[in-house]
C-alpha positions as CSV (number, residue, x, y, z in Angstrom):
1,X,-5.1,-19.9,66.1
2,X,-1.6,-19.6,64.6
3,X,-2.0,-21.2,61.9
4,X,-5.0,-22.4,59.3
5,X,-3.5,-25.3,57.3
6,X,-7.1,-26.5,56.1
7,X,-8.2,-24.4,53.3
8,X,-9.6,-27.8,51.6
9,X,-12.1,-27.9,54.5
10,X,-13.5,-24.1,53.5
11,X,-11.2,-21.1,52.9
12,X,-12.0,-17.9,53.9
13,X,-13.9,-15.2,51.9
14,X,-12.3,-13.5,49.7
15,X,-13.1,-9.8,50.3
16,X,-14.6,-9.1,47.1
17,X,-17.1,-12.3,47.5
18,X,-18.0,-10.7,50.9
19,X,-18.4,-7.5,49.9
20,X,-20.9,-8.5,47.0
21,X,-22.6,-11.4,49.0
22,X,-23.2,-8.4,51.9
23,X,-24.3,-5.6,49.8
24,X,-26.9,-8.0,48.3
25,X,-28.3,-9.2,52.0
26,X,-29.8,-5.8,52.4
27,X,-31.6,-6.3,49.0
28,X,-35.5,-7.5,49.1
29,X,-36.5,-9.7,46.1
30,X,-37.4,-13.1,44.7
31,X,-35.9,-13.9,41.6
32,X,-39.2,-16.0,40.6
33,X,-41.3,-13.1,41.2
34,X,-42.3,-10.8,37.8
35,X,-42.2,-7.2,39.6
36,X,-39.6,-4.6,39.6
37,X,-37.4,-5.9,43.1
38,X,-37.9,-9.7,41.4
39,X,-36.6,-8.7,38.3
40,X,-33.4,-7.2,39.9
41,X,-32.6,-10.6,41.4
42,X,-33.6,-12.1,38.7
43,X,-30.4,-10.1,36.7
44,X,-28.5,-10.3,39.9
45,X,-28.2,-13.9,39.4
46,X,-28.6,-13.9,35.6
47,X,-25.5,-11.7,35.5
48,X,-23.9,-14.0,37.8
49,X,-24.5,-17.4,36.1
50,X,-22.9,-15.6,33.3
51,X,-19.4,-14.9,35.1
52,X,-19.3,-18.4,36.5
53,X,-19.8,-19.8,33.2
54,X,-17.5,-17.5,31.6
55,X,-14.6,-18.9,34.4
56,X,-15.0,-22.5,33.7
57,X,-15.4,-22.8,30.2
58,X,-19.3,-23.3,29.9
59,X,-22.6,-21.6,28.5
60,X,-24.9,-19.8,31.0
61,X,-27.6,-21.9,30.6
62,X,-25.7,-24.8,31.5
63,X,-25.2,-23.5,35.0
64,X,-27.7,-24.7,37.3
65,X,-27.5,-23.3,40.9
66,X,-27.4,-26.0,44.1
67,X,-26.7,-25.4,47.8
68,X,-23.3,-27.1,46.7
69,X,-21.2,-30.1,46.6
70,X,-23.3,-32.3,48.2
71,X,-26.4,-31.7,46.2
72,X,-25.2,-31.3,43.1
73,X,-22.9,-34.7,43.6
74,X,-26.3,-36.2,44.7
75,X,-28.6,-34.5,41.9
76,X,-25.5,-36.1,39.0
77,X,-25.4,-39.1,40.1
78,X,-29.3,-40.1,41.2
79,X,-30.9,-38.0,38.4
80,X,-28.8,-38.7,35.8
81,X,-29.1,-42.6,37.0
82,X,-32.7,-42.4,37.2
83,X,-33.1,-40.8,33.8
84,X,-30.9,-43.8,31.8
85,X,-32.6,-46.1,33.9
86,X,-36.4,-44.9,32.4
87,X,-35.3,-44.6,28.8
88,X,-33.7,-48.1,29.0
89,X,-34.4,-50.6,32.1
90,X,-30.7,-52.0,31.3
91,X,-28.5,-49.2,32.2
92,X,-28.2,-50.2,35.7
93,X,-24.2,-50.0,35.9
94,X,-22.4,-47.0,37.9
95,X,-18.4,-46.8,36.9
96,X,-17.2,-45.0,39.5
97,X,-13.5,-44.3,40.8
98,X,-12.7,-45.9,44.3
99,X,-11.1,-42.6,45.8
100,X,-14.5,-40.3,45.5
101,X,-15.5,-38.3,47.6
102,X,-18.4,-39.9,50.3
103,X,-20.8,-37.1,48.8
104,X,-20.3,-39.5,45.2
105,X,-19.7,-42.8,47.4
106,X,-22.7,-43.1,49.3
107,X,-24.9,-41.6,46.2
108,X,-23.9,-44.3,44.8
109,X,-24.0,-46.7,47.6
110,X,-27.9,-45.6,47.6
111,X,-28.5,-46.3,44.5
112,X,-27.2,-50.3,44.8
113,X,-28.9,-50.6,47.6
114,X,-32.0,-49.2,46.7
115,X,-32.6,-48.7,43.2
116,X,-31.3,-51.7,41.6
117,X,-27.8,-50.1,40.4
118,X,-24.7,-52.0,40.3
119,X,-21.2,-50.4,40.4
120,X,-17.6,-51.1,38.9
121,X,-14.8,-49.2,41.7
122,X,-12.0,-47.8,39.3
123,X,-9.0,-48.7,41.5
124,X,-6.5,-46.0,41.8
125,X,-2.6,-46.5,41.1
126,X,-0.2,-46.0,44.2
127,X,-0.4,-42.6,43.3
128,X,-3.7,-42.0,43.3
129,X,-4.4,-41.6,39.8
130,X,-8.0,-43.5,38.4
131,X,-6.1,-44.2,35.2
132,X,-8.2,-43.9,31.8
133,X,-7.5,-46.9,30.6
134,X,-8.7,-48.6,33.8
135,X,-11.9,-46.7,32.8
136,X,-12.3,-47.7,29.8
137,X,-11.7,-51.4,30.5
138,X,-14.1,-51.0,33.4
139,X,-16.7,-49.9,30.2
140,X,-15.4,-52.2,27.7
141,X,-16.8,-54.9,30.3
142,X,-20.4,-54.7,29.2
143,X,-20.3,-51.1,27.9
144,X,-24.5,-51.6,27.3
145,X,-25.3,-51.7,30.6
146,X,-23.6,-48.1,31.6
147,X,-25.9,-45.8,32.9
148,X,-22.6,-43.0,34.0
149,X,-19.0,-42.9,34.7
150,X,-17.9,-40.6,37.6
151,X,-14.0,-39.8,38.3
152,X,-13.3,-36.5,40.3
153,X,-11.2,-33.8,38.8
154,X,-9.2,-33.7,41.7
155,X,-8.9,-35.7,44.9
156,X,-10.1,-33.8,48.1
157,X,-7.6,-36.1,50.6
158,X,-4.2,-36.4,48.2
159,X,-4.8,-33.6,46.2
160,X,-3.8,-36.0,42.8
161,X,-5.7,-34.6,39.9
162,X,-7.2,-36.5,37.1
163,X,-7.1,-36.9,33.5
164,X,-11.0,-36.3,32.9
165,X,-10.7,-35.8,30.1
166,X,-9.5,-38.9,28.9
167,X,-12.0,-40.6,31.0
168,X,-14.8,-38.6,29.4
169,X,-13.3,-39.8,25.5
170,X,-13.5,-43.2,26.7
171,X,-17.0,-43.1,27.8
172,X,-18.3,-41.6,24.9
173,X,-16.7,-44.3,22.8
174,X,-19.7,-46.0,23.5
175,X,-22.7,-44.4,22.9
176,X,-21.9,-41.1,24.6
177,X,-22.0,-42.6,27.9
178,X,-22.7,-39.7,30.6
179,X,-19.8,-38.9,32.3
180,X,-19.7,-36.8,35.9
181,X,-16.8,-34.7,37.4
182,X,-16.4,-33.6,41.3
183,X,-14.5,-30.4,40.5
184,X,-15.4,-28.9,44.3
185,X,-11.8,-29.1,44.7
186,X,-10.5,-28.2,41.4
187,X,-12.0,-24.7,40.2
188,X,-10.1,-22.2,41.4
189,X,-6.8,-24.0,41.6
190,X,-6.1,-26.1,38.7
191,X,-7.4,-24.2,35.4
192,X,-10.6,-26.2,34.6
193,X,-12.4,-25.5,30.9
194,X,-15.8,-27.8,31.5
195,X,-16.7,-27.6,27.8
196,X,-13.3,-28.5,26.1
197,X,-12.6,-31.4,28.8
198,X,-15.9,-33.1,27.3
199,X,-17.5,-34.1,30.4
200,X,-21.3,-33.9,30.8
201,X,-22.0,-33.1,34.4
202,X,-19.5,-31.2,36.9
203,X,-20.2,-29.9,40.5
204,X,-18.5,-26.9,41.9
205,X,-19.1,-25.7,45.3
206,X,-18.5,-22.2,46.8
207,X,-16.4,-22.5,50.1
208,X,-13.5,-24.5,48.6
209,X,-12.9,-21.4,46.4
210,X,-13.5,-18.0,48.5
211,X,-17.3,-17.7,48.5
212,X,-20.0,-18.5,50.8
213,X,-20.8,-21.8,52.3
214,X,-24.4,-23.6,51.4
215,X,-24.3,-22.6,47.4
216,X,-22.6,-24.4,44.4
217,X,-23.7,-25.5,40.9
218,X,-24.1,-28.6,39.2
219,X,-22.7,-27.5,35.5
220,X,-24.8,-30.1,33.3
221,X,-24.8,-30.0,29.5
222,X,-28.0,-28.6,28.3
223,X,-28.7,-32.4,26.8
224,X,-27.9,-33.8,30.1
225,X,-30.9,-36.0,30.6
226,X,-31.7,-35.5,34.7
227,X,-34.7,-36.9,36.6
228,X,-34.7,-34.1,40.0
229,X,-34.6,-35.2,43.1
230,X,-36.7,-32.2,44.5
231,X,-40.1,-30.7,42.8
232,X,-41.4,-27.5,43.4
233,X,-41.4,-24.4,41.4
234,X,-39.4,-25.5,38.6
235,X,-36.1,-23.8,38.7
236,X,-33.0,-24.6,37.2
237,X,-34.2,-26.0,34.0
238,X,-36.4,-28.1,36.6
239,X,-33.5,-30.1,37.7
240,X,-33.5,-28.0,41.1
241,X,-37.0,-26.4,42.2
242,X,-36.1,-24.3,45.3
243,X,-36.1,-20.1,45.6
244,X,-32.6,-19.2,44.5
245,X,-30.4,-17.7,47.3
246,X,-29.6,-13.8,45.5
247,X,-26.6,-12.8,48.1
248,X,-25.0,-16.3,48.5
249,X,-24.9,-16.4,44.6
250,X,-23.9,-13.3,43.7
251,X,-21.0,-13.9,46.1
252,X,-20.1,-17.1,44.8
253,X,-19.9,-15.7,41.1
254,X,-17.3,-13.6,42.1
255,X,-15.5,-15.9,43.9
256,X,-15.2,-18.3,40.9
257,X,-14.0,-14.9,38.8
258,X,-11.2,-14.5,41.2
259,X,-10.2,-17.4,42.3
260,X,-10.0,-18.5,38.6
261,X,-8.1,-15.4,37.2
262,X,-5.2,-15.4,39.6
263,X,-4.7,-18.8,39.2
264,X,-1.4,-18.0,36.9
265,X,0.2,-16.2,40.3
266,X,-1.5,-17.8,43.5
267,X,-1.1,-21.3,42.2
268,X,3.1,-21.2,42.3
269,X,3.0,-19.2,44.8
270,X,0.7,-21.6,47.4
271,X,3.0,-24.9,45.4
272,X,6.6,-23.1,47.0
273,X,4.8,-23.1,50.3
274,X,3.5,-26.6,49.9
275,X,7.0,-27.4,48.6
276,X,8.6,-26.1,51.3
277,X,6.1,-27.7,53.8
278,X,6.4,-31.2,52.4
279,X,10.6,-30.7,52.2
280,X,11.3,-29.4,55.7
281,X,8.7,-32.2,57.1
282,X,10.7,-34.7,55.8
283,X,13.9,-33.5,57.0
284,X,12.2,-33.3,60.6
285,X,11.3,-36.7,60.3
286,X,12.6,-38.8,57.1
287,X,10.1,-41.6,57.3
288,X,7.2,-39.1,56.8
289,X,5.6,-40.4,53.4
290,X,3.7,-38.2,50.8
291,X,0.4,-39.0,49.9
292,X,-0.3,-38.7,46.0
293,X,2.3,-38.0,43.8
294,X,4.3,-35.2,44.1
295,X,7.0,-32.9,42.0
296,X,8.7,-29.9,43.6
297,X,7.1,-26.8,41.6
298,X,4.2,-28.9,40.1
299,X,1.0,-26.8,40.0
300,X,-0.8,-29.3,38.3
301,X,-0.8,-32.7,38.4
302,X,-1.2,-32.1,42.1
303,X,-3.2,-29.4,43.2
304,X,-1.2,-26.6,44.5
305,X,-1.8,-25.7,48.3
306,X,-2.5,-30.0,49.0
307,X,0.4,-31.3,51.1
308,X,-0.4,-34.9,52.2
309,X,2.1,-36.5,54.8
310,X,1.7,-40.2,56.0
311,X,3.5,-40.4,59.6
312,X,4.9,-44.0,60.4
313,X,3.6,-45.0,64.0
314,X,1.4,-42.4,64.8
315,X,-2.3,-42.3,65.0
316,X,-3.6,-39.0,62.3
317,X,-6.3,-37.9,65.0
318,X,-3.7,-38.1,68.1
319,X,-1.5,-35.8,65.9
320,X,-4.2,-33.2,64.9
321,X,-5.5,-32.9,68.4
322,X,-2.0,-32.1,69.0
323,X,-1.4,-29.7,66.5
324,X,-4.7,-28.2,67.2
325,X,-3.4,-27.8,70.6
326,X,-0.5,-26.0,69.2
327,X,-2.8,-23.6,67.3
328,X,-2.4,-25.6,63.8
329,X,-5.8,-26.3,62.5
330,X,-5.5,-29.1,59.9
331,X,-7.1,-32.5,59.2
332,X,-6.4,-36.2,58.8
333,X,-8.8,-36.5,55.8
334,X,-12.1,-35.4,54.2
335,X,-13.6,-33.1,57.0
336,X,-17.4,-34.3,56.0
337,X,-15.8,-37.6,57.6
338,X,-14.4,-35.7,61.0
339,X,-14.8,-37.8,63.7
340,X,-15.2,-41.2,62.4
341,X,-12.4,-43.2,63.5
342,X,-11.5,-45.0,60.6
343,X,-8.9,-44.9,58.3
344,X,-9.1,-43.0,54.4
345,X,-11.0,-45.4,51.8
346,X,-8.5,-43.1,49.5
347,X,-5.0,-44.2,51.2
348,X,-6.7,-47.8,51.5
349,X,-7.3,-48.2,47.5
350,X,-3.9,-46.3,46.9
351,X,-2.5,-49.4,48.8
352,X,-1.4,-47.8,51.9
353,X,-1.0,-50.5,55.0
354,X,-4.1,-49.8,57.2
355,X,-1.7,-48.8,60.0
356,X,0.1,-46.6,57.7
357,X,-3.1,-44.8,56.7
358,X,-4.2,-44.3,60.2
359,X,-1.1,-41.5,60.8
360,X,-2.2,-39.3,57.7
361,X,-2.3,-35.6,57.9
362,X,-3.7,-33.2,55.1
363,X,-2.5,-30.0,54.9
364,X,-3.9,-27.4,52.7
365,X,-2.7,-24.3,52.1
366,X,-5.0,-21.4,49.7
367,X,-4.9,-17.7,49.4
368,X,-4.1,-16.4,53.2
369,X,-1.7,-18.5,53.7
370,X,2.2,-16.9,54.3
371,X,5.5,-18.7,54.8
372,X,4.4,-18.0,58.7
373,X,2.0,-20.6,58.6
374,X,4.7,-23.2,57.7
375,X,6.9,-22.1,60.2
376,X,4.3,-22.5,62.6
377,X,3.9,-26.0,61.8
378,X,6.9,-27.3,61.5
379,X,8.0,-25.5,64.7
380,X,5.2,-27.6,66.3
381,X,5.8,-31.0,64.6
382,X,8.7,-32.6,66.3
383,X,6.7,-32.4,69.8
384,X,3.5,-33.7,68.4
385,X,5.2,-37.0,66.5
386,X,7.0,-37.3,69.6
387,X,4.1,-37.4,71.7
388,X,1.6,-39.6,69.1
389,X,4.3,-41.9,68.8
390,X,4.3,-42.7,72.5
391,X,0.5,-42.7,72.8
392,X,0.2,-45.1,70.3
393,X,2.9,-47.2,72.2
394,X,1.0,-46.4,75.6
395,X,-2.5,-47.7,73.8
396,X,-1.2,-51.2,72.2
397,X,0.9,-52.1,75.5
């Protein structure tokens, strides 16, 4: 490979994260269990909770430990759903932006479909952004039948991050209506601060951020009212019952550390190569688009390393197979929706012509990556519009 351009799929370890997450695997102990090796896990991941919370703004015991995005998207959404719904039969209403992520989406899509809930899609401006006040009018509709309001801190596809917490002042305008962040893509890149932006629920995952893949955290407010969606031995404040994983989360707490306090440094410095990405593309091939809005130096209104390009006549997957073959690893989209031949719900509510949104290509860049990388792919481009441009031509004749 000569180049990894998808760091918003999963990023590499950091070596720290490793290091603690390894020296941890050769450790024997349950942290449920009351002897001496259970009580060192036990402050293995005690200490740990601690550090996470200290990094985004929270209290320990608001940190409850998940196998990551997925499940903790899944345990806001259901359980908090669940829990409005049995304290008062009316809350049946989901407000949800359209540009989620599918772990949020079909959460949701469960719950109509099963349970009884309706939903009101935020749409997003051509930007991308799920503007507050389209929130709060979405509320203001019937404000009584709310159950939660869910907007992600940062899109995984465009990389356009939110004003959450507008969207959570607007919710609690009305009877301190729950409000949920996706923030998998966020933490670690954009400074997050979970307690002053006055949402309720926010889910952070490991592998977007430097640590291990399979564990994240659902940070809830500790009066976050949450039915669980799994029973067992009770832990996590019996939202999640489930035998903690020591070594993935002791190298996820330092992760989160890291990742968070170097934002000041790593952030400009990923943006110039995202900059200069996004630039040189577009001098290659002036009818290349960006996805999202996007400022030359901005680190945050648009997450840093996120460089979205929408390619007129060609097909996204015929250009990543392409640049794959090149030795560019990158993505057309979300890669939990790899291989589905359709084109982004995102770049569809943005607006973006169907055919348009068919030729997108995310490219993230995160802490490994060098001007070398860029180089690499925009030495490769030329060739592979070239050549997904004729197939496209080849395929409708």
């Amino acid at each position: 490979m000569t180049a990894y351009l998808d760091h918003a799929a999963t990023t590499p370890m950091l070596p720290d994260a490793l290091a603690a997450m390894t020296e941890q695997l050769g450790v024997v102990g349950n942290a449920s269990s009351l002897h001496r090796t259970g009580r060192a896990a036990r402050r293995v991941i005690e200490e740990s909770r601690e550090r996470i919370a200290r990094a985004v703004g929270a209290r320990p015991s608001e940190v409850v430990f998940t196998s990551g995005g997925t499940e903790s998207d899944n345990l806001a959404l259901k359980g908090t759903y669940r829990a409005r719904r049995e304290a008062d039969p009316g809350r049946v209403r989901l407000v949800v932006g359209a540009t989620e992520h599918h772990a949020v989406l079909d959460s949701v899509e469960y719950l109509v479909a099963h349970e009884g809930a309706t939903v009101t899609w935020v749409e997003p401006t051509p930007d991308g952004l799920v503007e507050p006040a389209a929130v709060r009018a979405a509320i203001e509709h019937d404000p009584d039948t709310v159950a939660l309001v869910s907007v992600m801190w940062a899109n995984n596809e465009v990389g356009v991050v939110q004003d959450v917490a507008a969207v959570a002042e607007a919710a609690h305008e009305h009877g301190s209506i729950p409000t949920h962040t996706d923030a998998v893509q966020a933490v670690g890149h954009v400074p997050v601060d979970f307690t002053a932006s006055g949402v309720d629920l926010m889910t952070i995952t490991g592998h977007k951020l430097g640590g291990p893949i399979g564990v994240g955290a659902l940070v809830a407010r500790r009066d976050a009212r949450l039915l669980p969606l799994t029973h067992g031995g009770g832990q996590e404040r019996r939202m999640r019952s489930g035998t903690l994983d020591t070594p993935a989360i002791a190298g996820l707490a330092v992760a989160v550390e890291e990742s968070v306090a170097t934002i000041p440094t790593e952030a400009p410095r990923v943006a110039a190569l995202r900059d200069e990405l996004i630039t040189r593309a577009r001098a290659i091939e002036p009818d290349i688009r960006v996805g999202g809005r996007w400022d030359v130096g901005d680190t945050t209104g648009r997450l840093p390393g996120n460089a979205h390009l929408i390619v007129p006549g060609c097909d996204g997957d015929s250009l990543l197979y392409l640049l794959d073959a090149a030795g560019i690893a990158c993505s057309t989209g979300s890669a939990c929706q790899a291989g589905v031949p359709r084109p982004s719900h995102v770049l569809l509510a943005m607006g973006v012509p169907e055919s348009d949104a068919r030729g997108a290509l995310r490219l993230t860049l995160g802490h490994t990556s060098t001007h070398a990388d860029v180089e690499a792919f925009l030495a490769a481009l030329p060739a592979a519009i070239d050549r997904a441009r004729r197939a496209r031509v080849a395929t409708a004749s």
